[in-house]
N, C-alpha and C positions, 0 to 999 in steps of 0.2 A: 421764591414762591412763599407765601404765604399760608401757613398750616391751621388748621381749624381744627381743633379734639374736638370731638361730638361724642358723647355718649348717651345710652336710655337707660333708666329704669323703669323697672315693672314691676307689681306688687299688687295683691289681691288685698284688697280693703271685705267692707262686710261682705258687699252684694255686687261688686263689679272690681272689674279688673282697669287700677289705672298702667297711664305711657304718660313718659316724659324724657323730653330732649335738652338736653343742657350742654354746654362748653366749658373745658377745663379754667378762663378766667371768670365766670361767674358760676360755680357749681351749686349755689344756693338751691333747695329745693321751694323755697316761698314765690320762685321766677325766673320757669324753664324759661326757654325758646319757646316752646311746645309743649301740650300737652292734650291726655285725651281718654274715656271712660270707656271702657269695653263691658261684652259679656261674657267673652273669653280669652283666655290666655295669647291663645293664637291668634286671634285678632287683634292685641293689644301690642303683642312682637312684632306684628308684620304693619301697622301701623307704624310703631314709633320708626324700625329699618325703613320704610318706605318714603318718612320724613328725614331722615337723614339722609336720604340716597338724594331726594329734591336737594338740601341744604347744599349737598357736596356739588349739585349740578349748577347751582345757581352761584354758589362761588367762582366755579370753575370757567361759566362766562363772563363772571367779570372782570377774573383774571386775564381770561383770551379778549375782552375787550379792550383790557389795560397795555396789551402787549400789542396790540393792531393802533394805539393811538400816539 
């Protein structure tokens, strides 16, 4: 199987709250995966986990496609 580290970070700039999804072979912060500007905190967490939950699901078919073919 093939593993994919994902992780977010979050961080409040002036006036808004950024997310960002990166992999442990490119952890550059100049070019997530993903990224995205909030108003809140909580919307910025449950954002970035909720792009990670797709990332993992969309792996996950491709793998179960790799194994059906």
């Amino acid at each position: 199987m093939n593993d994919n580290h994902l992780h977010a970070r979050v961080f409040r700039t002036t006036d808004e709250w950024y997310a960002d999804v990166d992999d442990e072979l490119d952890p550059q912060p100049d070019n997530p995966l993903w990224w995205g500007s909030y108003d809140s905190q909580r919307a910025a967490i449950t954002a970035a986990c909720e792009r990670i939950a797709a990332l993992h699901r969309t792996q996950a078919r491709r793998l179960d496609d790799q194994a059906a073919s």
